[in-house]
N, CA, C and O atoms as CSV, one atom per row, in Angstrom:
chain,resi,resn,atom,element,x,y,z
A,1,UNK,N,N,-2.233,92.331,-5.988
A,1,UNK,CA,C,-1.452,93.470,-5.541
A,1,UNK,C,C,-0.280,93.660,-6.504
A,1,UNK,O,O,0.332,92.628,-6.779
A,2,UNK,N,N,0.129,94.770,-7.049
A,2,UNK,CA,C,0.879,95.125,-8.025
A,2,UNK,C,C,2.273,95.421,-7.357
A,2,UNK,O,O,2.482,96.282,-6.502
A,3,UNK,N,N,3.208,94.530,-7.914
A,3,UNK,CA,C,4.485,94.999,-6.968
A,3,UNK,C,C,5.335,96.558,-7.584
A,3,UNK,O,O,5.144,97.103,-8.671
A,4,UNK,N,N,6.040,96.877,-6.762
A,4,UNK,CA,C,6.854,98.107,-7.232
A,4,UNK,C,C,8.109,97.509,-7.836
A,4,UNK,O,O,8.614,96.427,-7.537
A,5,UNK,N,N,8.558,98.442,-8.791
A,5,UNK,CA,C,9.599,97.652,-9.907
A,5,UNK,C,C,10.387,99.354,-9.350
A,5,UNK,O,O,9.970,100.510,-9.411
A,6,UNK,N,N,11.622,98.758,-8.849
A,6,UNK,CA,C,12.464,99.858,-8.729
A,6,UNK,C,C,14.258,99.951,-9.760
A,6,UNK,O,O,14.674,98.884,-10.212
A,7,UNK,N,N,14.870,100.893,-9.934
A,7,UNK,CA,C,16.140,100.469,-10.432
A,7,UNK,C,C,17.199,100.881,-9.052
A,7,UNK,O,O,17.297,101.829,-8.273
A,8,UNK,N,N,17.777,99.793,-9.238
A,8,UNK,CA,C,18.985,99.976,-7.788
A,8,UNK,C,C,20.510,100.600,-8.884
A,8,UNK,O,O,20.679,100.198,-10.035
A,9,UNK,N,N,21.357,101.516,-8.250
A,9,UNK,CA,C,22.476,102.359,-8.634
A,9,UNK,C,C,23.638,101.688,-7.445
A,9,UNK,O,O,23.757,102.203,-6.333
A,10,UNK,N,N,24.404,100.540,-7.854
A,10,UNK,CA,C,25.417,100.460,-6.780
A,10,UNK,C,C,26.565,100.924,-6.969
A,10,UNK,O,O,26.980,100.999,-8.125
A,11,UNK,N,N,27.351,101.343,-5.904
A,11,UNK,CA,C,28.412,101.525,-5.549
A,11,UNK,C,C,29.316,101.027,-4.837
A,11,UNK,O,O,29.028,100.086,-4.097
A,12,UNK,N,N,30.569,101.511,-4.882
A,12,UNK,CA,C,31.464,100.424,-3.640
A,12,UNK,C,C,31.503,98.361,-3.020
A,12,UNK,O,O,31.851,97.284,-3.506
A,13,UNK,N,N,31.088,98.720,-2.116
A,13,UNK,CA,C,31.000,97.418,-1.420
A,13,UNK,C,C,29.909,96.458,-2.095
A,13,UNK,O,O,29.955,95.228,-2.135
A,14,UNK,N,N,29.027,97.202,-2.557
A,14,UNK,CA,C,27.525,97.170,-3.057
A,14,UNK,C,C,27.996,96.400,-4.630
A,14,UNK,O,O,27.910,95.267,-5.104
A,15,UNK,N,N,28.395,97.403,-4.973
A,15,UNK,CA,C,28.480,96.911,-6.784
A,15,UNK,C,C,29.813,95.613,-6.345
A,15,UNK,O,O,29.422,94.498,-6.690
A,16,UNK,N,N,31.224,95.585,-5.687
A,16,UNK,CA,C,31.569,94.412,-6.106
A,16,UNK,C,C,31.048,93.262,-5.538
A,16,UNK,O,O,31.515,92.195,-5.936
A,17,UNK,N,N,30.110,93.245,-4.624
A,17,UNK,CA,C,29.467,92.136,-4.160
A,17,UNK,C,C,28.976,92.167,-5.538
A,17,UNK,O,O,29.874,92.010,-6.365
A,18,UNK,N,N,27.603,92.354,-6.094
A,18,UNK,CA,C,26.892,91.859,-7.180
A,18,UNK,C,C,27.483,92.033,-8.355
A,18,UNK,O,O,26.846,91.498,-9.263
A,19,UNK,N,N,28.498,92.598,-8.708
A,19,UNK,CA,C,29.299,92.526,-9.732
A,19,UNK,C,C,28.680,93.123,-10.827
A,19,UNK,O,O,28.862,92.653,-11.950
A,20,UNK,N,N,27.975,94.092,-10.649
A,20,UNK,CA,C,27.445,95.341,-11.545
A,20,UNK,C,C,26.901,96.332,-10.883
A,20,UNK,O,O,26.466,96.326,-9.731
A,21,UNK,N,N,26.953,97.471,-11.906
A,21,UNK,CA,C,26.814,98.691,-11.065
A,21,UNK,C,C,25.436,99.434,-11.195
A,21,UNK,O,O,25.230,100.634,-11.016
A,22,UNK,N,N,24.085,97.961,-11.722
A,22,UNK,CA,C,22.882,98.342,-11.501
A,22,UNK,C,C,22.120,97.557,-11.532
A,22,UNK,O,O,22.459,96.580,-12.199
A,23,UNK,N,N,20.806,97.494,-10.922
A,23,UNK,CA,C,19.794,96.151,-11.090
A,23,UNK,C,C,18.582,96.446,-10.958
A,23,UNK,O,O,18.389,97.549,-10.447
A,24,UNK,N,N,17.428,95.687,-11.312
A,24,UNK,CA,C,15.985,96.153,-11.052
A,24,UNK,C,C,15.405,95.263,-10.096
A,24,UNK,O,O,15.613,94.112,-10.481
A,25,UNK,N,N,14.625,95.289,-8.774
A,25,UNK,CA,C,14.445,94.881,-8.301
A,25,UNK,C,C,12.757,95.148,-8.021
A,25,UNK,O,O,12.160,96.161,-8.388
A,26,UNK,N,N,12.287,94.262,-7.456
A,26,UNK,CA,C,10.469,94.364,-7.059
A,26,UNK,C,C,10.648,94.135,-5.509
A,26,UNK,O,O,11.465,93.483,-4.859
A,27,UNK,N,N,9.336,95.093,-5.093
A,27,UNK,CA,C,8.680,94.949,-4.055
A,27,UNK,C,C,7.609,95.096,-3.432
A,27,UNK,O,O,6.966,96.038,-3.896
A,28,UNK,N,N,7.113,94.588,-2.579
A,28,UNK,CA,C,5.707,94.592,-2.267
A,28,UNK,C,C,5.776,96.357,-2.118
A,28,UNK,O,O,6.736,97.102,-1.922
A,29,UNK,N,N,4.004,96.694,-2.347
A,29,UNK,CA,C,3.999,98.200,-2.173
A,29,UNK,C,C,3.780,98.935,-0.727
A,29,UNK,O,O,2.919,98.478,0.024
A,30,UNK,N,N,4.403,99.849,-0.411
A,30,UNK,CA,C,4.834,100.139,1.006
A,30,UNK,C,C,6.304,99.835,1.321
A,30,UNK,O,O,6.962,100.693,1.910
A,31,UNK,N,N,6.767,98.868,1.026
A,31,UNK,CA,C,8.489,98.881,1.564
A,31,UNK,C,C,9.113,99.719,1.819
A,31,UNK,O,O,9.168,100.409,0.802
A,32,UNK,N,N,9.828,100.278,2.784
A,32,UNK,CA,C,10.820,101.033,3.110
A,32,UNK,C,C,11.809,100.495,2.150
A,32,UNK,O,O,11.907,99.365,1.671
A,33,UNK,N,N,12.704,101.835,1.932
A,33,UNK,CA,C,13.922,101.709,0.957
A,33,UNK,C,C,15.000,101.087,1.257
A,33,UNK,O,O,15.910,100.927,0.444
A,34,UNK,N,N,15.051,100.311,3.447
A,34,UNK,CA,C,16.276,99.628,3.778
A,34,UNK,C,C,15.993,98.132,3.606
A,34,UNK,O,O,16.760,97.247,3.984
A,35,UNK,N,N,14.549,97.892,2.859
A,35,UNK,CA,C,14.513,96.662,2.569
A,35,UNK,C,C,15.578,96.256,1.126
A,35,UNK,O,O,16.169,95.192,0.948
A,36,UNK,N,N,15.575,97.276,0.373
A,36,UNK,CA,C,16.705,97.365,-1.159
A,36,UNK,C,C,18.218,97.056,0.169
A,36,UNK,O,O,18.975,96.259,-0.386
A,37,UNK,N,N,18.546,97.271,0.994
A,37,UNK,CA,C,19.698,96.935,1.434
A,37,UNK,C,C,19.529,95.414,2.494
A,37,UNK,O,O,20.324,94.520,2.784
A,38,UNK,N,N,18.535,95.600,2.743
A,38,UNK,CA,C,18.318,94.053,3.569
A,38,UNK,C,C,18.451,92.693,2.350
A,38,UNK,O,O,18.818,91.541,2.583
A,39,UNK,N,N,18.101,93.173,1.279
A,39,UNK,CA,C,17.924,92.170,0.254
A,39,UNK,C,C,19.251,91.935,-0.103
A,39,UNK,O,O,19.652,90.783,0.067
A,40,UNK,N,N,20.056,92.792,-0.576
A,40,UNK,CA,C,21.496,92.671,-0.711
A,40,UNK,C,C,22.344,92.162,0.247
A,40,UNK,O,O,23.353,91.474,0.097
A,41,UNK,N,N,21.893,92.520,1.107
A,41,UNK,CA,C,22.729,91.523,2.679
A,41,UNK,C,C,22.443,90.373,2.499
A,41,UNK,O,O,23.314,89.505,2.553
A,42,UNK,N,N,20.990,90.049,2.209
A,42,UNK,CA,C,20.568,88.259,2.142
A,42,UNK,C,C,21.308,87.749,1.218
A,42,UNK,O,O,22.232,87.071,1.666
A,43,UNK,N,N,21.253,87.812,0.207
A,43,UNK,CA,C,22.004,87.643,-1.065
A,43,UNK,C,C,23.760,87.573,-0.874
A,43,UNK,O,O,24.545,86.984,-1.618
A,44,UNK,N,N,24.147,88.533,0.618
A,44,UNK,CA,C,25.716,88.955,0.103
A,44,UNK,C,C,26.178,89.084,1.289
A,44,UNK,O,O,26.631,90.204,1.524
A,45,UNK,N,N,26.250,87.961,2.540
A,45,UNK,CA,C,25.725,88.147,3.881
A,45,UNK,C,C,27.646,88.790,3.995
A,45,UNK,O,O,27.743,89.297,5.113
A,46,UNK,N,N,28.452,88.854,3.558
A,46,UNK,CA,C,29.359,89.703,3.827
A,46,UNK,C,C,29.495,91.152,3.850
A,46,UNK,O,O,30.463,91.831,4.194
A,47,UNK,N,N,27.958,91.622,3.277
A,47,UNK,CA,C,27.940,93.099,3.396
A,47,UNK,C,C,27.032,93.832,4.331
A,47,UNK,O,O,26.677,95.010,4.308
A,48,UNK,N,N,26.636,92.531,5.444
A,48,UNK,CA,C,26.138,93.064,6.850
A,48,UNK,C,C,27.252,94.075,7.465
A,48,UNK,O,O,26.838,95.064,8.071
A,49,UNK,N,N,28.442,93.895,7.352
A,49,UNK,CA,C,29.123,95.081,8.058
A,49,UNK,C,C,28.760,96.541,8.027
A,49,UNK,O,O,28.978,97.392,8.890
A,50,UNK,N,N,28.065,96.681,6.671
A,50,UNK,CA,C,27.679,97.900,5.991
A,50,UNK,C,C,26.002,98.309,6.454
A,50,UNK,O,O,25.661,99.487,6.553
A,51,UNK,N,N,25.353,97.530,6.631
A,51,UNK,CA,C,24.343,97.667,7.362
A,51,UNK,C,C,23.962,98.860,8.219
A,51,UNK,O,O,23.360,99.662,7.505
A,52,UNK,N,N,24.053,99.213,9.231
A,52,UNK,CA,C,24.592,100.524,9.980
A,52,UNK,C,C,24.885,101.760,9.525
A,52,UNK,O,O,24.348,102.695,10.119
A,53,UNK,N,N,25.802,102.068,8.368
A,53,UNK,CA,C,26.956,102.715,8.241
A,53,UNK,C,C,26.256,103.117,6.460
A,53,UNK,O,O,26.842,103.918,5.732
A,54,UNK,N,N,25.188,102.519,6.102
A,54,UNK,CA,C,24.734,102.826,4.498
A,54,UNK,C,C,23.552,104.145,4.706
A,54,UNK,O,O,22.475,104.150,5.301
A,55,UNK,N,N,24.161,105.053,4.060
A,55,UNK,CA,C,22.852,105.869,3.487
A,55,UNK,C,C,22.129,105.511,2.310
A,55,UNK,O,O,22.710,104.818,1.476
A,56,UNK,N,N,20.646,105.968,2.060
A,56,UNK,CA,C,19.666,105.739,0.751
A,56,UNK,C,C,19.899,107.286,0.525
A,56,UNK,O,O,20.355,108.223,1.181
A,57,UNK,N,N,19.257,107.047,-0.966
A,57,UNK,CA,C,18.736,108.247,-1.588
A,57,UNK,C,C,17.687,107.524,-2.640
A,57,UNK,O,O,17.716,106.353,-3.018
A,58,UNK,N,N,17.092,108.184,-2.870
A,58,UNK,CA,C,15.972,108.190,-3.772
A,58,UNK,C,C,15.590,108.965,-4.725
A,58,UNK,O,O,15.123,110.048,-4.371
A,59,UNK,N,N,15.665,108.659,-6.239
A,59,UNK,CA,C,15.441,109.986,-7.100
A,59,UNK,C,C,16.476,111.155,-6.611
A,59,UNK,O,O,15.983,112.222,-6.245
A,60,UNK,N,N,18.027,110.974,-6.592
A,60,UNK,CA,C,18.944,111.946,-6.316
A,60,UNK,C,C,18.551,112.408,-5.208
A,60,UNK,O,O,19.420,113.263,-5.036
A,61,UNK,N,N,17.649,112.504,-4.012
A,61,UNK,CA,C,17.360,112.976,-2.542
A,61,UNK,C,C,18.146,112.194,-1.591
A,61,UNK,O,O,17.841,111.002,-1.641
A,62,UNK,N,N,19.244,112.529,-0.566
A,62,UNK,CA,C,18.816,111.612,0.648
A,62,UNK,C,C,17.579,111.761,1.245
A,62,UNK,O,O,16.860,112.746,1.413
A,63,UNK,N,N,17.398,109.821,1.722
A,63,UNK,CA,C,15.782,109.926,2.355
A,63,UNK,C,C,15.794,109.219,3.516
A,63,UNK,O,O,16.782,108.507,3.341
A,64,UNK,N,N,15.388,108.959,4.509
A,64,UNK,CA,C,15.442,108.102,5.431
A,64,UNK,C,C,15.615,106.460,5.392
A,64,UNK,O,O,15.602,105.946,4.273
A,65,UNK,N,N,15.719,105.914,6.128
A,65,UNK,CA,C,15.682,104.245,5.987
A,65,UNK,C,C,14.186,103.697,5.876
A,65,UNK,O,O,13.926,102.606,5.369
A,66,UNK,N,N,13.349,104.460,6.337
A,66,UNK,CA,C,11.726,104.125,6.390
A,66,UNK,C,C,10.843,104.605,5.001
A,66,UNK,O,O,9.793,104.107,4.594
A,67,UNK,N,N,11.630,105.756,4.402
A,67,UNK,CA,C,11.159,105.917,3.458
A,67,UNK,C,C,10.659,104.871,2.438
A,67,UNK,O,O,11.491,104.083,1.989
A,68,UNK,N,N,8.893,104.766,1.881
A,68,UNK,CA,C,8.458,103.337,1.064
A,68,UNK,C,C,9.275,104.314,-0.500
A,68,UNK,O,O,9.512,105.458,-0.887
A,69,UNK,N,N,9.436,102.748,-0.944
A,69,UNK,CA,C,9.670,102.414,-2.267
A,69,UNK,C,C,8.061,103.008,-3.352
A,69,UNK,O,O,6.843,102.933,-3.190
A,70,UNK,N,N,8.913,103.531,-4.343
A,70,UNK,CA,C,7.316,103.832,-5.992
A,70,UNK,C,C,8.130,103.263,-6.873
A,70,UNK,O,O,9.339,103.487,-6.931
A,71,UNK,N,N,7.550,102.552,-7.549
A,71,UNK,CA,C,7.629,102.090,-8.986
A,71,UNK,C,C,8.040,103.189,-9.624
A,71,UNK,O,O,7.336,104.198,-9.668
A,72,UNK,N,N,9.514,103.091,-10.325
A,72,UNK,CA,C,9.990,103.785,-11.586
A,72,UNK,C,C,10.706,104.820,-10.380
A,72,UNK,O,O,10.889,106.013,-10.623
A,73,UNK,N,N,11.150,104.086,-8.817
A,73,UNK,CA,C,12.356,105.200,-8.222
A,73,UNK,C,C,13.503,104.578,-8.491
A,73,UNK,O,O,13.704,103.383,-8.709
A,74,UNK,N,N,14.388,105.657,-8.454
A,74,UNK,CA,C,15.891,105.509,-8.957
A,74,UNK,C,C,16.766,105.344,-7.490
A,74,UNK,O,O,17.325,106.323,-6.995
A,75,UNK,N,N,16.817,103.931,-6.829
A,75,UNK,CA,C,17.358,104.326,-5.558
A,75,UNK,C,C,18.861,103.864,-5.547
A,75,UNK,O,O,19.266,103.082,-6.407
A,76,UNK,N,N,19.840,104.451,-4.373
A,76,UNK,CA,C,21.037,104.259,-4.293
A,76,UNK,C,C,21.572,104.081,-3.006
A,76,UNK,O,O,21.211,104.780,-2.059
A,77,UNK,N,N,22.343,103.259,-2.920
A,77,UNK,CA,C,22.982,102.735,-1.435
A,77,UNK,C,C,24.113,103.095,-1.445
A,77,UNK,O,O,24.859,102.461,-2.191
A,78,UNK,N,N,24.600,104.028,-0.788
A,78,UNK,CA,C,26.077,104.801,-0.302
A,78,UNK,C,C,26.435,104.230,1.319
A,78,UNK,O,O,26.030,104.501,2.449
A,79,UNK,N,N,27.269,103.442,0.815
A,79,UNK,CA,C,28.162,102.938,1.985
A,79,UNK,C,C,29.240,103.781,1.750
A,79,UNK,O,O,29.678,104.527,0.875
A,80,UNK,N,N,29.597,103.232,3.266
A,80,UNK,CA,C,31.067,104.627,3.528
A,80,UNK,C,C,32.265,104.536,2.523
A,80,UNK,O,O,32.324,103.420,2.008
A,81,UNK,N,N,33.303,105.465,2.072
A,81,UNK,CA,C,34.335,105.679,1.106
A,81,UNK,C,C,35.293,106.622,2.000
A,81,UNK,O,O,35.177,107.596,2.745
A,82,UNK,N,N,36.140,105.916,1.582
A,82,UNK,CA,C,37.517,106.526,2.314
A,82,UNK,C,C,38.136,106.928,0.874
A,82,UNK,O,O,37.893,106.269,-0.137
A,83,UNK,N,N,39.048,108.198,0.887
A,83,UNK,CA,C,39.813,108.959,-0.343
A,83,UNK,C,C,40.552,109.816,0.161
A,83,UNK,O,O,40.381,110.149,1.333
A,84,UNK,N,N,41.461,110.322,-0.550
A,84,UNK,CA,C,41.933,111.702,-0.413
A,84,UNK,C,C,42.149,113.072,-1.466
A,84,UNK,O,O,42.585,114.132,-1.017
C-alpha cells in the first residue's frame, strides 16, 4: 500500500511547537486531514488545547476535519489568532 506524502504549512501554536514553519509528513491512504493535527498533538501534547478550536484547509480550500489526505496536498492548520 503506497502511503500519501503530504506538505504541512504551520502557523501559530503549530509552528512554535515544531519550530518550523513546514514539514512533510506520510499517511496511510484514506486519512482524514485531522489526523495531520492528531499527529502534532502526539508529538506536542501541549497543543491539545487547540484541538477543538483548529481549522484545515487543503490546497488553499477550507475543508472539513473528515476530509482524506492525496499525495502532493498542501495542507494547513489554523488555530485561533487574536490581533488588532
Amino acid at each position: 500500500m503506497a502511503m500519501v506524502t503530504i506538505t504541512v504549512k504551520l502557523f501559530a501554536a503549530y509552528q512554535d511547537a515544531v519550530g518550523r514553519p513546514e514539514m512533510t509528513l506520510e499517511f496511510p491512504p484514506e486519512t482524514p486531514v485531522s489526523a495531520v493535527r492528531d499527529r502534532l498533538i502526539a508529538d506536542h501534547p501541549h497543543l491539545a488545547q487547540w484541538r477543538d478550536l483548529t481549522r484545515f484547509g487543503i490546497n488553499l480550500q477550507f475543508v472539513e476535519p473528515d476530509t482524506p489526505l492525496h499525495t502532493g496536498d498542501e495542507v494547513v492548520l489554523i488555530p485561533p489568532v487574536s490581533g488588532g
